[in-house]
TORSENU-110607 format. One line per field, with one value per atom (N, C-alpha, C): x, y, z; atom name. Coordinates in steps of 0.05 Angstrom, whole numbers, m for minus. Each point is the difference from the previous one (the first is absolute). Layout:
c1: X:... $
c2: Y:... $
c3: Z:... $
atom: CA:... $
***
This chain:
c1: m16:m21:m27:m3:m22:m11:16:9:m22:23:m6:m26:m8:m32:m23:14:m20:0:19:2:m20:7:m20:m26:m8:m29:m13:11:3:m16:18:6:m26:m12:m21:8:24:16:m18:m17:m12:m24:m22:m16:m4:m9:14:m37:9:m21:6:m18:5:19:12:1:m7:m7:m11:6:m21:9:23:6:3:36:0:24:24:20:22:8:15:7:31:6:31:2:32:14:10:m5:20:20:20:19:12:9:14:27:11:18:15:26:6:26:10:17:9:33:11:6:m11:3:26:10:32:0:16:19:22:m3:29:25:m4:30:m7:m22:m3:m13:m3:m23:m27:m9:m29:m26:m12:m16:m25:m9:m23:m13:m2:0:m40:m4:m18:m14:m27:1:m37:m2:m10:m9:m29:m13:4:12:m4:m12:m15:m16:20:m9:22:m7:6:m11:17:11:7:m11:m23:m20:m19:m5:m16:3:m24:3:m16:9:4:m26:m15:m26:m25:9:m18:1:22:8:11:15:7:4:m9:12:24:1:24:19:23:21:16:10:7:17:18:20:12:m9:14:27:12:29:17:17:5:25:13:28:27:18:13:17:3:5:m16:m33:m15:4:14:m4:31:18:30:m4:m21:m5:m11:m20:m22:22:12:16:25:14:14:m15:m25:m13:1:m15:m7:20:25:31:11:m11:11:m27:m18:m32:m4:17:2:m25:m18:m25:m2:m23:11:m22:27:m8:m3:m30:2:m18:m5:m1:m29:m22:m17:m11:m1:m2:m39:m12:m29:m4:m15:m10:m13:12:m23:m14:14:m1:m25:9:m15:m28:m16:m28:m9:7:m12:m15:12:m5:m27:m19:m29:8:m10:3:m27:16:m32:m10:23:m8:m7:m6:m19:24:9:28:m16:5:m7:25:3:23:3:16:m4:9:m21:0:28:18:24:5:28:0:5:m15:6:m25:m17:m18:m33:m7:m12:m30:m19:m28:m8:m7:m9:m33:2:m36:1:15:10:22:13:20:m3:m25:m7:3:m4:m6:25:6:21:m3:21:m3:4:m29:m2:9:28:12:m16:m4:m8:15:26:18:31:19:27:17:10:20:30:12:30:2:16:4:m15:m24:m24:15:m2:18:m13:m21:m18:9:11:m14:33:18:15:m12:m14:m18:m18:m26:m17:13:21:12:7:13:4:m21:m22:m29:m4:4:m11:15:25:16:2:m3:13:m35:m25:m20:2:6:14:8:23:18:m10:m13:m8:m28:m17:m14:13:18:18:21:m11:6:39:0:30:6:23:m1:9:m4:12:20:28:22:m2:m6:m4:28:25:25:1:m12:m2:m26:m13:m34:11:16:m5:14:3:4:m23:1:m25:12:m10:7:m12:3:m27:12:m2:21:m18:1:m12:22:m21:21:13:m17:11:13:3:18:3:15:8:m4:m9:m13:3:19:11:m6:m21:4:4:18:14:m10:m13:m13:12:11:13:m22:m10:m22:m12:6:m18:27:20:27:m11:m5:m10:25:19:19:m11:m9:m7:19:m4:21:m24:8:m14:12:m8:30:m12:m16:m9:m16:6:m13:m27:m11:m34:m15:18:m14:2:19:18:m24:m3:m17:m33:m6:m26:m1:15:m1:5:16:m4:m20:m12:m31:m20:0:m23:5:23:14:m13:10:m6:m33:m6:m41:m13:17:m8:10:30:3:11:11:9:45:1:28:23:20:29:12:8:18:19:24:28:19:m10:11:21:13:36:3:6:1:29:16:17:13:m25:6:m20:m11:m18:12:m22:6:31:5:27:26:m5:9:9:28:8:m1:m12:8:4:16:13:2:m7:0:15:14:3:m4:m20:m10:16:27:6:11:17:9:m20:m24:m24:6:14:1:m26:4:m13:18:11:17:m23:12:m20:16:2:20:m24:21:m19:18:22:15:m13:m25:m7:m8:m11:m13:27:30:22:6:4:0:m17:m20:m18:5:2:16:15:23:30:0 $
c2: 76:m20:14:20:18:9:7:19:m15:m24:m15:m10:m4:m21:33:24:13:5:0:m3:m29:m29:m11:1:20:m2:25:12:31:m3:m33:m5:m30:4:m24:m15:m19:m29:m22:7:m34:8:m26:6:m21:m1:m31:m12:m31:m15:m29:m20:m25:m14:m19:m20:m19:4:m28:m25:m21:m23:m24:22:m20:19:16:22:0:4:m10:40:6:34:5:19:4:17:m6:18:23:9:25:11:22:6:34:6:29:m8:17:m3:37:0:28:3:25:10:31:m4:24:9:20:18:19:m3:12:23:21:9:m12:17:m6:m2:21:3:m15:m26:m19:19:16:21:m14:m1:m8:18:m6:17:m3:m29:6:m40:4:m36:m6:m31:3:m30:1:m27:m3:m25:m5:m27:m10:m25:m17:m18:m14:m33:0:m30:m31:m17:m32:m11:12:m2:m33:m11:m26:m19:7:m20:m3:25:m2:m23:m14:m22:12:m4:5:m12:21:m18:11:9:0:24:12:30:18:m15:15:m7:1:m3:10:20:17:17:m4:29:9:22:21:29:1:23:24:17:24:2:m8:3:7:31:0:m10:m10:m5:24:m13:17:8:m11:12:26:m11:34:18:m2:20:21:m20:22:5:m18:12:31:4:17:26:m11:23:14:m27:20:21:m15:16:30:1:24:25:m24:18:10:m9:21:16:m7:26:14:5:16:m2:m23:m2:10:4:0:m28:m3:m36:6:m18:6:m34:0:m28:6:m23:9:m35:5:m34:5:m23:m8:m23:20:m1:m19:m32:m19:m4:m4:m3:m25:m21:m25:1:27:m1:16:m6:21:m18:m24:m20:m17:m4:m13:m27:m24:m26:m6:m24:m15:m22:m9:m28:5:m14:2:m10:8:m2:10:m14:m2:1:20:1:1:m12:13:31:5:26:12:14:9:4:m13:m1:27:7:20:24:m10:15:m24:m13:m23:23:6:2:m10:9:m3:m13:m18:m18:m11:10:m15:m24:m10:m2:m38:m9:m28:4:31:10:m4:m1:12:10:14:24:m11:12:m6:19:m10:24:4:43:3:14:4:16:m29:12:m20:9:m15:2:m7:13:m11:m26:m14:m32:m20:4:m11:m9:m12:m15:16:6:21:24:18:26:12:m3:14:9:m30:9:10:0:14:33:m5:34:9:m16:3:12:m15:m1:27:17:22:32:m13:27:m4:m22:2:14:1:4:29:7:38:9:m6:5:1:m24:0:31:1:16:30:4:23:8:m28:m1:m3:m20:m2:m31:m12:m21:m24:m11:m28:m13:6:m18:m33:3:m39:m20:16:m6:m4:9:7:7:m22:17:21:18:4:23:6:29:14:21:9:42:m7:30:9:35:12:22:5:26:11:26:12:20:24:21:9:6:24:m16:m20:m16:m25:m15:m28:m11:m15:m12:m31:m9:m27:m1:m35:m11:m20:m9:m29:m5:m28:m6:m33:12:m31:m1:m16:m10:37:4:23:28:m2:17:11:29:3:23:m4:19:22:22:21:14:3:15:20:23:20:17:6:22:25:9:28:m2:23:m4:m2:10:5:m28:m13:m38:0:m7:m16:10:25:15:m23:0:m8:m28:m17:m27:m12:17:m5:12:23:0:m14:m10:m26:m25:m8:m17:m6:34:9:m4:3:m2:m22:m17:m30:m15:4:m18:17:m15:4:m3:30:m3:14:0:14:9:22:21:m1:m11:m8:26:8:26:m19:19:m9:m29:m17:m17:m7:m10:m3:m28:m18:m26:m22:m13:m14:m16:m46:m13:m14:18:m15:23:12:8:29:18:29:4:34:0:30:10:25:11:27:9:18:1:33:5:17:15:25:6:18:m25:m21:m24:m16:0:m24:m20:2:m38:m9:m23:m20:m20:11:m36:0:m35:m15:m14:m7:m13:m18:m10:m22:m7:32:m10:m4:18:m14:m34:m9:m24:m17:9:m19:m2:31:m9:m17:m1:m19:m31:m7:m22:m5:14:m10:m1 $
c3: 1355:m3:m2:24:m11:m19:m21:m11:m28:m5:m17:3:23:5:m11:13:m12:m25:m23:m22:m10:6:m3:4:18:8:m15:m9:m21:m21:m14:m25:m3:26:3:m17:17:m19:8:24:12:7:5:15:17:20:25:m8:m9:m2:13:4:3:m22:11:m21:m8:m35:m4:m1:8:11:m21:m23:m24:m16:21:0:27:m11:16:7:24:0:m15:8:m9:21:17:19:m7:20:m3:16:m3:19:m5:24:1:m13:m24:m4:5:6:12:m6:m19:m14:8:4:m1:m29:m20:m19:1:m22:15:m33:m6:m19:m1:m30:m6:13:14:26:30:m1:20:16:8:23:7:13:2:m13:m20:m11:14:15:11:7:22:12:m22:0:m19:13:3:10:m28:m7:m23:2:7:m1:m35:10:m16:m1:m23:m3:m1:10:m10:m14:m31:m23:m5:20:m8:2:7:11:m23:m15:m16:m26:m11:m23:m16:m21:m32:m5:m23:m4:22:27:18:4:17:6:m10:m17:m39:m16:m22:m32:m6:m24:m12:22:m5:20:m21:10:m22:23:m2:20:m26:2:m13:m1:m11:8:m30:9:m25:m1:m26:m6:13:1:2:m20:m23:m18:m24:13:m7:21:19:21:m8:m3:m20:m22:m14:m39:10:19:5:13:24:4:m16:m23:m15:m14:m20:m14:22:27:11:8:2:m5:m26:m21:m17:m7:7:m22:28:25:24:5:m3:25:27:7:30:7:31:1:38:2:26:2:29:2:31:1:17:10:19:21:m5:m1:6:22:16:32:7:7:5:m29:m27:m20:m10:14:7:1:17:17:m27:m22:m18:m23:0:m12:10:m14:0:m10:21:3:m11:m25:m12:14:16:22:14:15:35:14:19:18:30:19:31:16:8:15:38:21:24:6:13:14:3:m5:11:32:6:27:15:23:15:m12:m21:m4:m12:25:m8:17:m15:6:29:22:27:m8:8:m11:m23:m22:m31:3:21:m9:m22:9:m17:m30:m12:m18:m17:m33:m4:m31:m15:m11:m41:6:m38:m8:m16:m14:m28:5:m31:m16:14:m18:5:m18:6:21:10:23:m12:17:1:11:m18:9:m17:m13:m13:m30:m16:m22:m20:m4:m22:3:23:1:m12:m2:m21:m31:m9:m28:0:29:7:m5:17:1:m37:m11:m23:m22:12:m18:m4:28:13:m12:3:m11:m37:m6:m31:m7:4:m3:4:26:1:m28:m3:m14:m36:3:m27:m8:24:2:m12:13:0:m33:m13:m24:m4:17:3:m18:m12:m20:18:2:15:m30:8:m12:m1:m24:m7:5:12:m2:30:22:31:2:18:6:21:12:21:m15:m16:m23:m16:12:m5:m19:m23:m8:m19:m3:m3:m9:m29:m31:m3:3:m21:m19:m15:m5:12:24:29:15:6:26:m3:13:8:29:6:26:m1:18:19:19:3:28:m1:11:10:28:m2:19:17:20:14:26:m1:24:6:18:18:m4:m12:m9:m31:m2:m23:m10:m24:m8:m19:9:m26:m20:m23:m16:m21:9:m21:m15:m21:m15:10:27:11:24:9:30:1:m15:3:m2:m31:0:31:5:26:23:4:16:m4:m25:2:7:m16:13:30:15:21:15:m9:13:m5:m26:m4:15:4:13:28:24:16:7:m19:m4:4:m17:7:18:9:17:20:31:12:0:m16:m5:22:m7:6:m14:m6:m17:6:m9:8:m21:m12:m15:m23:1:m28:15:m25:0:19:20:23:m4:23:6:m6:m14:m8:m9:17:0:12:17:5:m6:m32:m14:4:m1:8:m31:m4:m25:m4:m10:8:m27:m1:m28:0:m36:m4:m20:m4:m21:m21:16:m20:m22:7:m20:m7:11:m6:4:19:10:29:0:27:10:11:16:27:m8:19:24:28:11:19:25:7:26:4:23:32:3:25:0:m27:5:0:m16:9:26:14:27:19:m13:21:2:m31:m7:10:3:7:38 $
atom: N:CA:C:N:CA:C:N:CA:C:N:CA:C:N:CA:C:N:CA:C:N:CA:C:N:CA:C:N:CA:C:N:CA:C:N:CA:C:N:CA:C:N:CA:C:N:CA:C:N:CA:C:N:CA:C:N:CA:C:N:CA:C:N:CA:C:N:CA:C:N:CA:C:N:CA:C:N:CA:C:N:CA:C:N:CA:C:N:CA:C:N:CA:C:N:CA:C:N:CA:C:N:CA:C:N:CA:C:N:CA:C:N:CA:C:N:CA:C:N:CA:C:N:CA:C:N:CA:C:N:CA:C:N:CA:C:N:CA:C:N:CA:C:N:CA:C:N:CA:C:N:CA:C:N:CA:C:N:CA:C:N:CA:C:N:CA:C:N:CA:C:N:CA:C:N:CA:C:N:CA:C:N:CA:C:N:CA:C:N:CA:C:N:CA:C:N:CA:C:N:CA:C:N:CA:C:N:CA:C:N:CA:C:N:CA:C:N:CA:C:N:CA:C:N:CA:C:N:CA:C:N:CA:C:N:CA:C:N:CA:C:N:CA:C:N:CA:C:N:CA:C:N:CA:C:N:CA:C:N:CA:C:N:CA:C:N:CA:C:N:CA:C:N:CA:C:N:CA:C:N:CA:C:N:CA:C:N:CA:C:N:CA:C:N:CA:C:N:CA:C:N:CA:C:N:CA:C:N:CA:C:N:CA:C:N:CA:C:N:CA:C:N:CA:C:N:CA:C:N:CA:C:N:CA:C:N:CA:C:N:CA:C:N:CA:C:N:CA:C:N:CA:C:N:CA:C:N:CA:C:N:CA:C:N:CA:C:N:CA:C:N:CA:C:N:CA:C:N:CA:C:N:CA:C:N:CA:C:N:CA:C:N:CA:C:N:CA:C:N:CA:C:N:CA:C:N:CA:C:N:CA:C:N:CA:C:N:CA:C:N:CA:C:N:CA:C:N:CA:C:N:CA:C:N:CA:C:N:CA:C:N:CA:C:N:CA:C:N:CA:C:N:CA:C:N:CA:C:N:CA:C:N:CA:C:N:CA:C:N:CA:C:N:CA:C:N:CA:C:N:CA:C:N:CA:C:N:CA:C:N:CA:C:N:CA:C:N:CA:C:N:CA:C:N:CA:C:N:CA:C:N:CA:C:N:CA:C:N:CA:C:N:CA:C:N:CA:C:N:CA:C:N:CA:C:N:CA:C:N:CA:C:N:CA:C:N:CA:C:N:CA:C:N:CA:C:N:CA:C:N:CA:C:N:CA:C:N:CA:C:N:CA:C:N:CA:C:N:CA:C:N:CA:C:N:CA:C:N:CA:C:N:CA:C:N:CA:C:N:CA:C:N:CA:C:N:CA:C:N:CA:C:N:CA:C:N:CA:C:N:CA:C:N:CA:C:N:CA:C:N:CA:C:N:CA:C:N:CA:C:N:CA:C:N:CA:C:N:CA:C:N:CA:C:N:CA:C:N:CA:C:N:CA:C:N:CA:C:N:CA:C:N:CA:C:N:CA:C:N:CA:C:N:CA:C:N:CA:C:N:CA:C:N:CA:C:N:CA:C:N:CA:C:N:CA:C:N:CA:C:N:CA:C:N:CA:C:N:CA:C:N:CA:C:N:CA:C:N:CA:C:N:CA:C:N:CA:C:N:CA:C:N:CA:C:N:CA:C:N:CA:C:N:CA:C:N:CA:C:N:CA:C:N:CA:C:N:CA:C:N:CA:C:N:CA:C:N:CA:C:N:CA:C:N:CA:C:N:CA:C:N:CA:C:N:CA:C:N:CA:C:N:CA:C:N:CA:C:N:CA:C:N:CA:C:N:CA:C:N:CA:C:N:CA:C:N:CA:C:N:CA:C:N:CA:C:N:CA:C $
***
């Protein structure tokens, strides 16, 4: 919880003001997750404020929503392609993905519990960045990376917004983008090398290396045959 509040306060998401007499707040709450691998291990306990973006009405506290989410049928078009032109395919998590995103609304939120201002506490918190939970801040977040990306001179796929790719003579460069899960494919180490330092530059990332377990998903390669199988037996076991 620490951890995260100092990430919010880093990333100056709020600033604690009154509320106006003509404005309603939105709740909030600790939500708290065990992060597991592929082989179920504990990768690392995770606790992450989120907004009760259910409260919010349309018109007032947002307009347009919009979630990055890519297909999953570009995500096997993308990895056959990278299995047979022997890309190398690695995969990199974005850190509190959400707080990156700039809110065009005015949103008043309460204080988070267990970290409420000593003399503030009448006060509560004008968000100026997006939160987790908030019905905008997926597209907020969206706004934020496809604007990177495009910067970086990467193409946004008119078939999948959340396909982003970038030919030249000298190389090939894939990113598939599912919410804050970003899949890289480069036909050489050095692309691969630079985009994740620009990446690294701008946001607050994770380097998850060769592509493993992402979304749910095991995916195991072999390169001397060029294949990718994909499986999904821990998520059957959980099921069953």
């Amino acid at each position: 919880m620490q951890e995260e509040y100092g990430s919010l306060m880093a990333n100056g998401t709020w600033e604690l003001v009154p509320l106006p007499k003509d404005r309603k707040s939105v709740g909030c709450k600790w939500v708290f997750r065990t992060k597991r691998d592929a082989s179920g291990h504990i990768v690392r306990h995770k606790a992450r404020l989120v907004a009760k973006g259910y409260s919010q009405v349309e018109g007032v506290d947002f307009n347009e929503t919009f979630a990055p989410v890519a297909k999953f049928t570009t995500i096997r078009c993308m990895l056959a392609i990278g299995a047979i032109m022997d890309l190398e395919i690695h995969q990199m998590d974005v850190k509190t993905a959400f707080l990156n995103g700039e809110l065009e609304e005015d949103i008043y939120m309460d204080q988070p519990q267990g970290f409420m201002q000593d003399g503030k506490e009448h006060l509560l918190c004008k968000l100026k960045k997006s939160l987790y939970g908030l019905k905008q801040s997926p597209r907020a977040w969206y706004q934020c990376i496809d604007m990177f990306f495009t910067h970086e001179d990467l193409f946004r796929s008119q078939a999948d917004h959340s396909l982003y790719v970038k030919q030249t003579g000298e190389y090939l460069l894939i990113v598939i983008d599912y919410v804050d899960d970003l899949i890289i494919l480069a036909s050489n180490v050095s692309i691969l090398k630079w985009l994740k330092s620009r990446l690294e530059n701008e946001f607050e990332m994770s380097d998850l290396g060769e592509l493993h377990y992402c979304l749910g998903v095991e995916f195991e390669r072999d390169r001397a045959s060029r294949t990718i199988t994909m499986s999904q037996s821990k998520y059957i076991e959980e099921v069953l």
